[in-house]
C-alpha positions in Angstrom: -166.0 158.4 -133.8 -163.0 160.3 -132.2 -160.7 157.9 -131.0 -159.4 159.5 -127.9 -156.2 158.2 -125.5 -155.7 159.5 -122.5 -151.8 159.1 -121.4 -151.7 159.3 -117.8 -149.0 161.3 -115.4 -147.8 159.2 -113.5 -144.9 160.8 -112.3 -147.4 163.7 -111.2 -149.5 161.5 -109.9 -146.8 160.4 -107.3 -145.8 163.7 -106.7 -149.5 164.6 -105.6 -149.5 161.3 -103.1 -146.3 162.4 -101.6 -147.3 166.0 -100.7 -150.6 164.3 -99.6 -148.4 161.8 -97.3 -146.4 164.9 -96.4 -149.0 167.0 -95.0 -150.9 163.9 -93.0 -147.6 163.7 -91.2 -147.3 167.1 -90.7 -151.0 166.7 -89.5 -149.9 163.9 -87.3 -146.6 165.7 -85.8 -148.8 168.8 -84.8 -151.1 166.0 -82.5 -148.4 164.4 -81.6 -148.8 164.2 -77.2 -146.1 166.3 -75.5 -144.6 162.9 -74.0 -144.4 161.3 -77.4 -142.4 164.5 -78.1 -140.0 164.2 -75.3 -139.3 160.7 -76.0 -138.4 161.4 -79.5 -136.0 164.4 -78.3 -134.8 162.8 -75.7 -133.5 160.3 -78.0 -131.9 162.3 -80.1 -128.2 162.3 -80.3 -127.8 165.4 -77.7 -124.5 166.5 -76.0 -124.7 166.3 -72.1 -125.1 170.0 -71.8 -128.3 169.9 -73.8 -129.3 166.7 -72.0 -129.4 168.6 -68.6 -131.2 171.7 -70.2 -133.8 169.3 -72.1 -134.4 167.2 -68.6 -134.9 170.9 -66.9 -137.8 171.7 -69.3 -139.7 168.7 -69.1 -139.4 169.1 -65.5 -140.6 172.4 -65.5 -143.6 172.0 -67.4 -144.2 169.0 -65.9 -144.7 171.5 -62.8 -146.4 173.9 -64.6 -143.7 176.2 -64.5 -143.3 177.0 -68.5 -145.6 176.2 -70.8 -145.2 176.2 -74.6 -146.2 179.8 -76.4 -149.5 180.1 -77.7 -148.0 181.4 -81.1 -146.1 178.0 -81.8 -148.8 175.1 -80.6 -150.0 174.4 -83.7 -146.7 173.1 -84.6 -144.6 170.3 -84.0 -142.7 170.3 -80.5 -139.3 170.4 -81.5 -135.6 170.3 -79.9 -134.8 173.9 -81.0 -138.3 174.9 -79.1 -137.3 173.0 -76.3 -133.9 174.9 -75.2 -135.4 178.1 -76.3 -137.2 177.6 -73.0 -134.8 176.7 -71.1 -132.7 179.9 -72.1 -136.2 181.9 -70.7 -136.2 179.7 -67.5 -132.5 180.6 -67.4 -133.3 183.7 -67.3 -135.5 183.5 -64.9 -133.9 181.8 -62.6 -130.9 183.6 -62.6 -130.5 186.1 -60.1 -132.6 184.3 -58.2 -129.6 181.6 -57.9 -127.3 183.9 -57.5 -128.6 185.8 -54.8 -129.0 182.8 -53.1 -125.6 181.4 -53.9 -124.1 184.6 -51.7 -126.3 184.3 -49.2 -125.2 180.2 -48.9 -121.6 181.3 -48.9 -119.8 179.2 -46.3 -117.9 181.0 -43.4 -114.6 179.3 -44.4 -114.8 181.4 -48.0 -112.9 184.0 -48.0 -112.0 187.0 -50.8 -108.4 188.3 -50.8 -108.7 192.2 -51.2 -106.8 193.4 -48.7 -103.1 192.4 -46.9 -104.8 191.0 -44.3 -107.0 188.1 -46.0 -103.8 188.1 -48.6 -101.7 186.8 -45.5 -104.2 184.6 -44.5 -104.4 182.9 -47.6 -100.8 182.4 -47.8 -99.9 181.0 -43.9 -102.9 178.7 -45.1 -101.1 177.6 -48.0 -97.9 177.0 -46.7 -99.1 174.7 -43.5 -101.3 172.7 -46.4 -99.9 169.2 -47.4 -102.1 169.8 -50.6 -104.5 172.5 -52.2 -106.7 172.7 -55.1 -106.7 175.6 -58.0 -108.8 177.0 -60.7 -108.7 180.1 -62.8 -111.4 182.2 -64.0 -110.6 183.7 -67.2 -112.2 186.3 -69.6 -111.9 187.6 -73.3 -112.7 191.2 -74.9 -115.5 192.1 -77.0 -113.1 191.9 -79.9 -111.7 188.8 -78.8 -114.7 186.3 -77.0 -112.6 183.5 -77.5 -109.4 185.0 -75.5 -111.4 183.2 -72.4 -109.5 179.8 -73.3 -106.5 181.3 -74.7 -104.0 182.2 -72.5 -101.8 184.2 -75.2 -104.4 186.5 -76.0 -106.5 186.4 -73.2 -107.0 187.3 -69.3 -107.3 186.3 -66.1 -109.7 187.6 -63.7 -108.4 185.9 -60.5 -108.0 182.4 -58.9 -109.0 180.1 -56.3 -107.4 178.1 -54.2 -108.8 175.5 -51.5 -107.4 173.4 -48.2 -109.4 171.2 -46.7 -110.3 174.1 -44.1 -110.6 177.2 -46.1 -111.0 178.7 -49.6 -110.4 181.6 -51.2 -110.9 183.5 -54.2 -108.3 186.2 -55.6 -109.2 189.1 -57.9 -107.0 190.0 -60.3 -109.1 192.0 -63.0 -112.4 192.4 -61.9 -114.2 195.4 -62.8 -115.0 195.4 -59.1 -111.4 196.9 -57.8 -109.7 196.0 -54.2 -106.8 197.5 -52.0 -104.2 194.7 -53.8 -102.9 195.2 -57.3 -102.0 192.2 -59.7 -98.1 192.4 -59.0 -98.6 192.0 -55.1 -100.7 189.1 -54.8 -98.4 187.0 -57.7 -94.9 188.3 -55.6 -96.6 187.4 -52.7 -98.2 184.0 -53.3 -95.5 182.7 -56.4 -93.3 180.6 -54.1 -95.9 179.0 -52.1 -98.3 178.2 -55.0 -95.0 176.7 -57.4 -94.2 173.9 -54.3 -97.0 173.2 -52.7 -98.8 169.8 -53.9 -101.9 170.4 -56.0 -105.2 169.0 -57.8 -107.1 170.8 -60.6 -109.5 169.5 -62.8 -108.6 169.8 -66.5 -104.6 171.0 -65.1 -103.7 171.7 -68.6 -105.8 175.1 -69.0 -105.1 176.6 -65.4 -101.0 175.3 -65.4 -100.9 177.2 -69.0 -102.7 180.1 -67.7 -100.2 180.5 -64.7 -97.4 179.6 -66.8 -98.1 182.2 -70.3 -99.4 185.2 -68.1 -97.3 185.4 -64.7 -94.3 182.7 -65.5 -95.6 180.8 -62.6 -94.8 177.4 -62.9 -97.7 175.5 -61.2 -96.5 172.0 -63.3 -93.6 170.8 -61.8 -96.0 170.3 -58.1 -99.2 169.6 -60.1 -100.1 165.9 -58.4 -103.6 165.1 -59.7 -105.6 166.4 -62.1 -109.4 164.6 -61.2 -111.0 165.4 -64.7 -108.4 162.4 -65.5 -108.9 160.4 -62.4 -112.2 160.0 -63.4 -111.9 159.5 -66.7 -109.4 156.6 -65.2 -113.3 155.4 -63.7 -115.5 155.9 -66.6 -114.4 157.0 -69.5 -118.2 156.8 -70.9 -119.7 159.7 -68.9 -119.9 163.1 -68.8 -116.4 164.7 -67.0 -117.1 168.2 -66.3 -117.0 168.8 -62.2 -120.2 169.9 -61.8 -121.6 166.9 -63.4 -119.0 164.7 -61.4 -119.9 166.3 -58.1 -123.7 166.1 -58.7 -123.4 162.5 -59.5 -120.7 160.7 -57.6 -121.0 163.0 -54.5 -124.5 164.8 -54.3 -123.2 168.0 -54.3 -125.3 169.7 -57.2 -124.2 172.8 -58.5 -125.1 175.4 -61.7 -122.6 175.4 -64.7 -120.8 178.6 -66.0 -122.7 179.1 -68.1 -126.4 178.7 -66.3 -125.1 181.5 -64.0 -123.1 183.8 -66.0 -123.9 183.1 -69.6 -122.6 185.3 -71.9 -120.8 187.8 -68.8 -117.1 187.9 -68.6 -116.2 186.4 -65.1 -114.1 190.1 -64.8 -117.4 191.6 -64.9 -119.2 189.1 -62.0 -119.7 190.9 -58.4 -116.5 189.8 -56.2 -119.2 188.3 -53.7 -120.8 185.7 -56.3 -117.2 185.3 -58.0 -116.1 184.1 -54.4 -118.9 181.6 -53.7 -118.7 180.5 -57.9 -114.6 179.7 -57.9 -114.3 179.1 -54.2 -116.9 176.6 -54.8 -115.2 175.2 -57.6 -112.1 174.5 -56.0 -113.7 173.3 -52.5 -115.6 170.7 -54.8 -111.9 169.2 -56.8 -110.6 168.7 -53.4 -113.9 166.6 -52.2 -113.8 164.6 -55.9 -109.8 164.6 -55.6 -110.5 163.0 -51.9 -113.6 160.2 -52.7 -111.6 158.8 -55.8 -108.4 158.4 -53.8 -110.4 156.4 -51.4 -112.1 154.1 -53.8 -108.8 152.9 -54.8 -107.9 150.5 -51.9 -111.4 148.6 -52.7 -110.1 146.3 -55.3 -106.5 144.9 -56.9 -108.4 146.3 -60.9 -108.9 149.7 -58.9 -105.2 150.1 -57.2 -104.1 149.1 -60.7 -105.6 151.9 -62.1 -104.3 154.0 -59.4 -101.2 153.2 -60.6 -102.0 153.7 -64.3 -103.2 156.9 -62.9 -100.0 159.0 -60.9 -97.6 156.5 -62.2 -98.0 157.0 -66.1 -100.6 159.4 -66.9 -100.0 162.3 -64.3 -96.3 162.1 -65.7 -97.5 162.3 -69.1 -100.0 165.1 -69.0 -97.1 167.2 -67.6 -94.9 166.6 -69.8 -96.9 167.7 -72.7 -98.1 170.7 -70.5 -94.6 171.7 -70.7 -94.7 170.9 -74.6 -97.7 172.9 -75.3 -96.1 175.6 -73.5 -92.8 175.4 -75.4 -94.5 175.4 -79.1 -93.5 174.5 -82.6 -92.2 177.3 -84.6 -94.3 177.8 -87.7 -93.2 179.4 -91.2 -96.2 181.3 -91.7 -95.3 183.2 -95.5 -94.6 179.9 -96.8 -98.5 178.1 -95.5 -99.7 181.5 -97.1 -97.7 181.1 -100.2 -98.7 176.8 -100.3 -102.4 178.2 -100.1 -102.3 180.0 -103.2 -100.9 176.9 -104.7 -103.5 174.8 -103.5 -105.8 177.3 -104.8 -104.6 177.6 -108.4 -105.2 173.7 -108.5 -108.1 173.5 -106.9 -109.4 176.0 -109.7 -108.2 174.0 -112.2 -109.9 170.8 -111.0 -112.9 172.8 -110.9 -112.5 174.0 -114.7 -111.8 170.4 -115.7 -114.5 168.8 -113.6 -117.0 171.4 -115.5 -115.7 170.6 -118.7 -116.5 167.4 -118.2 -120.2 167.9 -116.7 -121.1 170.3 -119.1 -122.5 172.9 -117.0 -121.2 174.5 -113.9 -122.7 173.1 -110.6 -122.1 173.9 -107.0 -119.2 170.9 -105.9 -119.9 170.9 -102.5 -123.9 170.6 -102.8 -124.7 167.0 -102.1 -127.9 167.3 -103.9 -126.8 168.7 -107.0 -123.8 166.4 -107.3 -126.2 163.6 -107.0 -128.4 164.8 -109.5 -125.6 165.3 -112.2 -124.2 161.9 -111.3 -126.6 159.4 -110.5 -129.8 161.2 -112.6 -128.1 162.8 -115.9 -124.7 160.6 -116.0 -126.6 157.6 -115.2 -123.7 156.5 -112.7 -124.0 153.6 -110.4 -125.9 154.3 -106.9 -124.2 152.3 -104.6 -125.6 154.1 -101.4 -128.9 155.8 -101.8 -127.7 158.7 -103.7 -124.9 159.5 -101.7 -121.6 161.5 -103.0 -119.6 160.8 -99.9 -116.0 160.2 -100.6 -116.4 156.1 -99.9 -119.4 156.3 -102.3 -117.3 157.7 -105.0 -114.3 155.4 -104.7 -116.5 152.5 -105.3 -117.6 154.1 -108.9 -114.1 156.2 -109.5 -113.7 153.8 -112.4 -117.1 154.8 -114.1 -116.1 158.2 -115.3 -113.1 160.2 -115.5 -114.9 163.0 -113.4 -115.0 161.2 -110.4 -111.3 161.0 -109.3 -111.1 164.8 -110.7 -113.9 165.2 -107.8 -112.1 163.5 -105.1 -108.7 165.6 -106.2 -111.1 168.9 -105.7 -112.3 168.1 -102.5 -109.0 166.5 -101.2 -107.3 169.9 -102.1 -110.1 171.8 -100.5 -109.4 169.5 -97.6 -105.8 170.6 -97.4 -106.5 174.4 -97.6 -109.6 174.8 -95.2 -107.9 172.2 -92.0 -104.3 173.5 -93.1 -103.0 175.8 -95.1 -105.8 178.6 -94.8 -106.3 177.5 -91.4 -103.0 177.2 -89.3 -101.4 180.7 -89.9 -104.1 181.6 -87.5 -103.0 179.1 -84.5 -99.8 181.2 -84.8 -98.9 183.7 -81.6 -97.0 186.7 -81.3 -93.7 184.9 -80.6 -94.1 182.7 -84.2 -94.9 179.3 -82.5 -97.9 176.9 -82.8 -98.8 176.3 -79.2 -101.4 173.2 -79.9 -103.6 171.7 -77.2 -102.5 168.0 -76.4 -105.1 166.0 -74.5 -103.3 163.0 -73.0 -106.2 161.0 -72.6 -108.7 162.6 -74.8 -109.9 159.1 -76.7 -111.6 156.6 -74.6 -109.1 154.3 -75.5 -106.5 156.3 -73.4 -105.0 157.5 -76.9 -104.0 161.2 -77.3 -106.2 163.6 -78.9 -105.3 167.2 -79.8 -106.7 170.5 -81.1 -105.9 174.1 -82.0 -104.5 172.5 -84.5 -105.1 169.2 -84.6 -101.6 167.9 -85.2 -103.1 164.5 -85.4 -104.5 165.3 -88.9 -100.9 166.5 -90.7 -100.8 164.2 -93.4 -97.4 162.7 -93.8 -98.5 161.8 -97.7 -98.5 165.1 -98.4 -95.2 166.3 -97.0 -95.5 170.0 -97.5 -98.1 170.5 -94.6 -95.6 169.3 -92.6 -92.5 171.0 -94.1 -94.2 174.3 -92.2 -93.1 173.4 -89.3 -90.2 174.8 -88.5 -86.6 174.0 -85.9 -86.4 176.2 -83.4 -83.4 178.4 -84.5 -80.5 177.5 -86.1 -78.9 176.1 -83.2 -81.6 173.4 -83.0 -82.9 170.5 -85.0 -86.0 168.5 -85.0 -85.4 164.5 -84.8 -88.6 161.8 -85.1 -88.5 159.0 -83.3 -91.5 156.9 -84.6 -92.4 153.2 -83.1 -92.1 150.6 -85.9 -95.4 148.9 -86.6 -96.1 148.8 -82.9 -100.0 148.1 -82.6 -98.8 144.6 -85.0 -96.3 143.9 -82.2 -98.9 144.5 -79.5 -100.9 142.6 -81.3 -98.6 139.5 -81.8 -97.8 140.2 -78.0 -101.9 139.8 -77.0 -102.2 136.9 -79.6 -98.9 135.0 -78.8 -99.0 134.9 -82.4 -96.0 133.0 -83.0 -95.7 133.4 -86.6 -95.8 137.0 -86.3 -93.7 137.0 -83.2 -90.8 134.7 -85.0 -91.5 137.1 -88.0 -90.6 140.4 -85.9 -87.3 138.9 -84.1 -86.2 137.7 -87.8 -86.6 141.2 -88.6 -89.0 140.2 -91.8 -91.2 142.7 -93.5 -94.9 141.8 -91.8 -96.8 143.2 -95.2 -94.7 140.7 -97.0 -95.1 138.0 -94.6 -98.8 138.7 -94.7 -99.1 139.1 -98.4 -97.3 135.4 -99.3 -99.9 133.7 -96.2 -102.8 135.4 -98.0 -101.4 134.8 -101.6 -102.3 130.8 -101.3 -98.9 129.9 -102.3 -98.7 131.9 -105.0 -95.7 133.6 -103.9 -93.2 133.0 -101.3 -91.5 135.8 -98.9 -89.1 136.1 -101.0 -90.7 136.7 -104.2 -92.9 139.3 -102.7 -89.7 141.4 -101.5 -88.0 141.1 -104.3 -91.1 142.3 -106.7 -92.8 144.4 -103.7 -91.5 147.8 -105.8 -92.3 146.0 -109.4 -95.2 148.1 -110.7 -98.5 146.5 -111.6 -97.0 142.7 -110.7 -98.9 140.7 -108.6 -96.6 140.7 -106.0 -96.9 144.4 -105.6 -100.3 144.1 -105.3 -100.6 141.0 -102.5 -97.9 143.4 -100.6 -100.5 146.3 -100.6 -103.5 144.1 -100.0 -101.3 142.6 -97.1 -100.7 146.6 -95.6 -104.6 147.1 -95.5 -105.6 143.9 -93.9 -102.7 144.2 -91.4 -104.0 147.9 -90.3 -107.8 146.9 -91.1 -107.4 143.4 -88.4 -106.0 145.7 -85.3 -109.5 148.0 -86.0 -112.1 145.5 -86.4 -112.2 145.8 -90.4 -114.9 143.8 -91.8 -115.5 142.2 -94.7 -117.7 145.3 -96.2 -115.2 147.7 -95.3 -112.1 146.1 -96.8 -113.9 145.3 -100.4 -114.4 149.3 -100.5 -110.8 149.9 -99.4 -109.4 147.4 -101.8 -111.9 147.7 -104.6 -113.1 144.4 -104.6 -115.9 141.9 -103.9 -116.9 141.4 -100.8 -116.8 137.7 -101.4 -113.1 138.2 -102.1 -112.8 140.3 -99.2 -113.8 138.0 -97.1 -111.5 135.2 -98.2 -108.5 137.1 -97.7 -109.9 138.0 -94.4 -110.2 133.6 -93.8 -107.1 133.1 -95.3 -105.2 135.6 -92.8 -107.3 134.0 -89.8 -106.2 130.6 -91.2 -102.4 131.7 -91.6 -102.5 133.2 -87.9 -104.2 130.9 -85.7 -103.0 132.8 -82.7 -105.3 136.1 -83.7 -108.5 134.5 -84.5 -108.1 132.3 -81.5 -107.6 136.1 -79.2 -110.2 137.7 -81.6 -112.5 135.0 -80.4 -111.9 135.0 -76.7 -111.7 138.9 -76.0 -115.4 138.4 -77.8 -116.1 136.2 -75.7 -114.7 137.8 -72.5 -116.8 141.4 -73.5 -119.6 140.0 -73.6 -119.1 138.0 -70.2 -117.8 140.6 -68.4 -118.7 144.5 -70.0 -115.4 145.3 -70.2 -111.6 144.4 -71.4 -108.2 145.5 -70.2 -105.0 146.7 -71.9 -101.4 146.1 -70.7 -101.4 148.7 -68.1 -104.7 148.2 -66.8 -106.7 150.4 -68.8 -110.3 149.6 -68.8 -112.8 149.7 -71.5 -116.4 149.3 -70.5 -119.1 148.6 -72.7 -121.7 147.3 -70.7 -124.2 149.5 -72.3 -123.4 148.2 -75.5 -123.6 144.2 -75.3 -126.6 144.8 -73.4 -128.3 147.2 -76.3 -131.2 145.6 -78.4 -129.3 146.9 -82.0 -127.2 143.8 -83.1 -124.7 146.9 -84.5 -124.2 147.9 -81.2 -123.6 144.2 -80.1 -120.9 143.8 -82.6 -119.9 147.2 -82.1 -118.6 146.4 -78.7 -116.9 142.7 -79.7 -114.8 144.4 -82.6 -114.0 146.7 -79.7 -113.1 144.1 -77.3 -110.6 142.3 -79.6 -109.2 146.2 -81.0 -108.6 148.1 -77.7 -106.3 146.4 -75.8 -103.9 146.7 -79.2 -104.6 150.3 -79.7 -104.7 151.2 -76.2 -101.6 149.2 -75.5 -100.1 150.5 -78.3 -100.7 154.0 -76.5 -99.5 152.7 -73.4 -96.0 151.6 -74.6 -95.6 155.5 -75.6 -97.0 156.8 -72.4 -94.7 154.7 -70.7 -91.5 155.7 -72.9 -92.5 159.3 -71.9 -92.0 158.5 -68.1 -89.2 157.0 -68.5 -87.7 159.3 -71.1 -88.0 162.2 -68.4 -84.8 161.8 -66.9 -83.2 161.2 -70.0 -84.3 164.4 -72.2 -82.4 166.8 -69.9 -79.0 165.2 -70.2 -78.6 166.3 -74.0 -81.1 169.4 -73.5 -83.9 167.7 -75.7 -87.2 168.5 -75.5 -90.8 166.8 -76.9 -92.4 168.9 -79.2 -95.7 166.8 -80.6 -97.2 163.9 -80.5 -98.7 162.4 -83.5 -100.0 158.8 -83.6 -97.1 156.7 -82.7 -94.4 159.0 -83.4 -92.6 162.0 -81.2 -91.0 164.5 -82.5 -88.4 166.4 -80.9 -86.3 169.4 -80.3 -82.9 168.6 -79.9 -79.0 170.9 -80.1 -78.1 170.4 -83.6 -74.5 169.2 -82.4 -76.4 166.3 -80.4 -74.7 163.0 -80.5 -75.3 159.6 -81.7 -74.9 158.0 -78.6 -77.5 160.5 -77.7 -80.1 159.9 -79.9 -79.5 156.4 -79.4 -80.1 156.7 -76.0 -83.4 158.5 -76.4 -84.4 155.6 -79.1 -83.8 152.6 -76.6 -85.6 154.0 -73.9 -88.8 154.1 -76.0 -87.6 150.6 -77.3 -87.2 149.0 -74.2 -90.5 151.2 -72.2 -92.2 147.8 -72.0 -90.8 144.6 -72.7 -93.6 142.7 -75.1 -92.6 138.6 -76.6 -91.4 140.0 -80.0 -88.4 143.2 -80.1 -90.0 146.4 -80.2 -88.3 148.6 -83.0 -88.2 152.7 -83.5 -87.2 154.4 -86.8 -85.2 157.8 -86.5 -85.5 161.0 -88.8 -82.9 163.6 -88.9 -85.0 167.3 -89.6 -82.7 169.9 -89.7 -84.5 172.8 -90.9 -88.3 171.3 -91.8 -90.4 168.8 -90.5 -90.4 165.5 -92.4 -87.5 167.2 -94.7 -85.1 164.6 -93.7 -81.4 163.8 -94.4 -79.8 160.5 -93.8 -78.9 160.1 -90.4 -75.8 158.5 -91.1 -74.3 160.8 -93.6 -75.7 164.1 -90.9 -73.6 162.5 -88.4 -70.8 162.4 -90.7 -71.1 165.5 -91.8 -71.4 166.5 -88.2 -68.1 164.8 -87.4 -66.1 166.4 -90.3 -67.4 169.9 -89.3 
């Protein structure tokens, strides 16, 4: 008798039911209803664009208007299908709109081809106590993205509206009038630089003005409405159309529903008029029912005056900023690249030696296969090779720092090094894009670059920046550990406050509250430099928990920053409450407050509202919004004290000829006559100090850059130096 044993596959076996589960859901996705299928896309994470284009198909086939196409119904309604159609009713729809658009356009619109209408427009102008403006701009074939670059692009013309007319200007249509360029900007220059104005998103048309025609459209800019209603609701959707639509039931097609991919140069001068004329006629209206709102309540004339008294100033200034640029050294980012390079090779080399075979580094799935299926490493988050997933098993095999070096050097060259030469214009400068309040916490944001993301660890990055000539130097004036004074401030954390006017290290006086008696203040400063002692190590714990208390850093987060337990994370976390009473006893009421009222205030008024979020069913979103209440008003005020330091600096700049460059975080960095003062600087320093008086001093460091940003001398000895010379 033939023994026979049969050894089952299991691991075949599960393969089989999962393509079996695989295809009944496929099964199940093709029956899916239609309305099961818009629910689903509709709540996907979608930008607002896509939410308007999704809500215009379901509409539509609602009415019977589009239907699906025969060739894809036995598949799965899906997102991508979705604004396919929409692009087709688009299409549709077009000239249909645009037709009617023309035939709709008001009697009070009027083009400017001819001296005539162009002396109209001006004896409009001039009797106007206010007016609104927009640009329409265009790229080349070989250049798309000129359209929103006003050293490389072009305009093809402007609006401008009063309260009784509007008019549109062509500049460089295709479609050609009786005036040339040079005649309408002679003629109109004077009247446009003085006469009050709105615009929504000011930024892009004041640079347009300012970089093409040296029309300086700043100096008399008075509201910009994009901002004023952010000022509102800074959870919504800010483009004009949408604003219009919503707040004043004037609906209206995007840009890009009516044009798509068509330069405006190449739109007929009929629909251009009622398009921009449109535009303009609408910021005025928005400009108008904001303004009105204001005298309703004390929380809204407050944010009237957070509005023109703080923000308006600021968004000029750094108009004028963006304008005047950064130089850049461009042979030396080219030549740090090919360093970066050459180590990021021989990570690679290393990083292979050490797997035994060479994988693609920046495939998440075969990283996770070589780590967590042939190395055996621990899988802390379901296979992920993120970078927090790595630094919580860095010390389980000498590969994974080598990995995190790789991708940290990749990092550098793809947002820096490889990246910036190409933000550089023909006259050598960096002109980045600051948005003064492009966070909903009223904090700067910034783009093309993002000077925001310079590292100051690694010191070269910066170094490429440049003074402007050797006349000039660049000086830093950084706030010292502000968002821990606002937060002392909020908290009336006396500890902290008493800590700040003895002029005591904070990560020290944190790191002997959270030692347990371990350590005193002392003993921490004296060993905070002492490698691997204890000491060192409270100091550094103290740094993190500072930061990680202002942002709402939990328990989870700080045992992954810290490398430890969350058990221990979590007693450092009591023993810091415990040692400041005053925070947890704020941390607790601004929790309280959100969830009682949907919203929390900073020092200037600033609202955050978050009444979607303590209303939400997810607990995350719940918590979400408490860490938020008890971190805003600290981040936002910290914001705030800068903001106001650059009003008030405004009259102090042009007494030494000085001049803000950037922005970054909680630092400004200036361009300044290399034979400035002391007395000077000092005087720029204690404005910023004394911007707005908090319970504890408010302290700003100063950096001397001669040549290089972040290459610093010591201010002292420069001014010696200085003096001797």
């Amino acid at each position: 008798m033939i023994d026979v044993k049969l050894t089952l596959n299991t691991h075949e076996d599960s393969a089989a039911v999962a393509v079996k589960a695989a295809v009944e859901r496929k099964k199940a996705a093709i029956q899916e209803p239609i309305e099961d299928a818009w629910q689903r896309i509709l709540a996907m994470n979608n930008s607002d664009p896509d939410k308007e284009k999704l809500r215009t198909v379901r509409t539509a086939m609602a009415e019977g208007l589009i239907g699906r196409d025969p060739s894809l119904a036995a598949k799965r309604f899906s997102k991508a299908e979705a604004l396919r159609m929409w692009a087709e009713l688009n299409k549709r729809n077009r000239a249909a709109t645009l037709r009617a658009m023309v035939e709709a356009t008001p009697a009070h619109y009027v083009l400017v081809r001819d001296e005539r209408t162009l002396t109209q427009m001006y004896d409009v102008i001039a009797a106007a106590d206010i007016i609104a403006v927009d640009c329409e701009t265009f790229g080349t074939p070989d250049n798309p993205d000129g359209a929103l670059d006003p050293w490389t692009g072009n305009m093809a013309g402007f609006s401008v509206s009063t309260r009784e007319h509007s008019f549109y200007v062509p500049l460089n249509h295709d479609e050609r009038t009786e005036l040339n360029e040079a005649t309408v900007l002679q003629r109109l220059k004077a009247v446009l630089e003085t006469t009050p104005s709105v615009m929504h998103n000011a930024p892009f048309d004041c640079k347009w003005f300012a970089v093409k025609y040296g029309i300086n459209l700043i100096d008399a800019l008075h509201a910009d409405t994009r901002l004023m209603a952010m000022a509102f609701d800074e959870n919504r959707s800010h483009r004009l159309k949408d604003l219009c639509t919503d707040w004043l039931g004037l609906p209206g097609d995007n840009f890009d529903v009516l044009f798509g991919r068509t330069p405006f140069n190449q739109v007929p001068l009929d629909i251009a008029l009622a398009y921009a004329a449109g535009d303009t006629e609408k910021t005025l209206k928005l400009f108008d029912w904001i303004r009105g709102h204001y005298s309703r309540r004390e929380d809204l004339a407050r944010i009237e005056r957070l509005v023109f008294d703080v923000e308006m100033p600021v968004m000029r200034q750094f108009i004028r900023s963006d304008i005047r640029g950064i130089r850049f050294d461009t042979q030396m980012a080219n030549e740090l690249d090919a360093k970066f390079e050459r180590e990021e090779a021989e990570l690679q080399a290393k990083i292979y030696t050490l797997l035994g075979e060479e994988i693609n580094l920046n495939s998440p799935a075969q990283l996770s296969r070589k780590l967590y299926g042939e190395l055996k490493l621990t899988d802390v988050d379901k296979g992920s090779t993120g970078v927090r997933a790595l630094k919580r098993i860095k010390r389980e095999h000498e590969v994974i720092p080598l990995i995190l070096d790789y991708r940290a050097v990749g990092k550098l060259r793809q947002a820096f090094t490889s990246k910036l030469p190409h933000n550089v214009k023909a006259d050598g400068k960096i002109h980045p894009w600051h948005n003064t309040w492009g966070a909903a916490t009223g904090r700067f944001t910034c783009n093309t670059p993002n000077t925001q993301q310079i590292p100051a660890k690694r010191p070269e990055i910066r170094h490429l920046f440049t003074s402007t000539g050797p006349d000039r130097i660049l000086v830093s004036i950084d706030y010292s550990q502000i968002e821990l004074r606002v937060l002392a401030h909020m908290a009336d954390e006396r500890v902290l406050i008493e800590a700040f006017e003895a002029g005591r290290d904070i990560h020290s006086t944190t790191a002997a509250l959270i030692s347990n008696g371990q350590f005193t203040y002392e003993d921490i400063e004296r060993y905070k430099d002492t490698e691997g002692h204890a000491a060192q190590k409270y100091r550094k714990q103290a740094k993190i928990v500072n930061f990680g208390i202002v942002y709402g850093m939990g328990a989870g987060k700080l045992a992954d920053t810290l490398e430890i337990t969350k058990a221990e994370a979590q007693k450092i976390i009591d023993d810091y409450f415990r040692g400041y009473p005053g925070i947890k006893r704020y941390m607790d009421e601004q929790h309280a407050k959100v969830m009682r009222d949907g919203y929390v205030t900073d020092l200037l008024g600033r609202k955050r509202r978050l009444h979607a979020e303590i209303k939400a069913k997810e607990k995350w979103r719940v918590f979400s919004a408490q860490r938020m209440g008890g971190n805003f008003p600290i981040q936002s005020g910290a914001g705030g004290i800068l903001k106001k330091a650059l009003v008030d600096l405004d009259a102090v700049m042009p007494l030494y000829d000085t001049y803000i460059l950037l922005q970054v975080h909680d630092e400004l960095v200036f361009d300044c006559p290399r034979d400035i003062t002391p007395a000077a600087i000092d005087h720029i320093r204690s404005t910023m100090e004394q911007a707005v008086k908090l319970r504890c001093p408010v302290r700003c460091d100063v950096e001397i850059n001669p040549e290089r940003w972040l290459k610093k001398v010591d201010v002292d000895a420069w001014f010696s130096e200085e003096d001797t010379d």
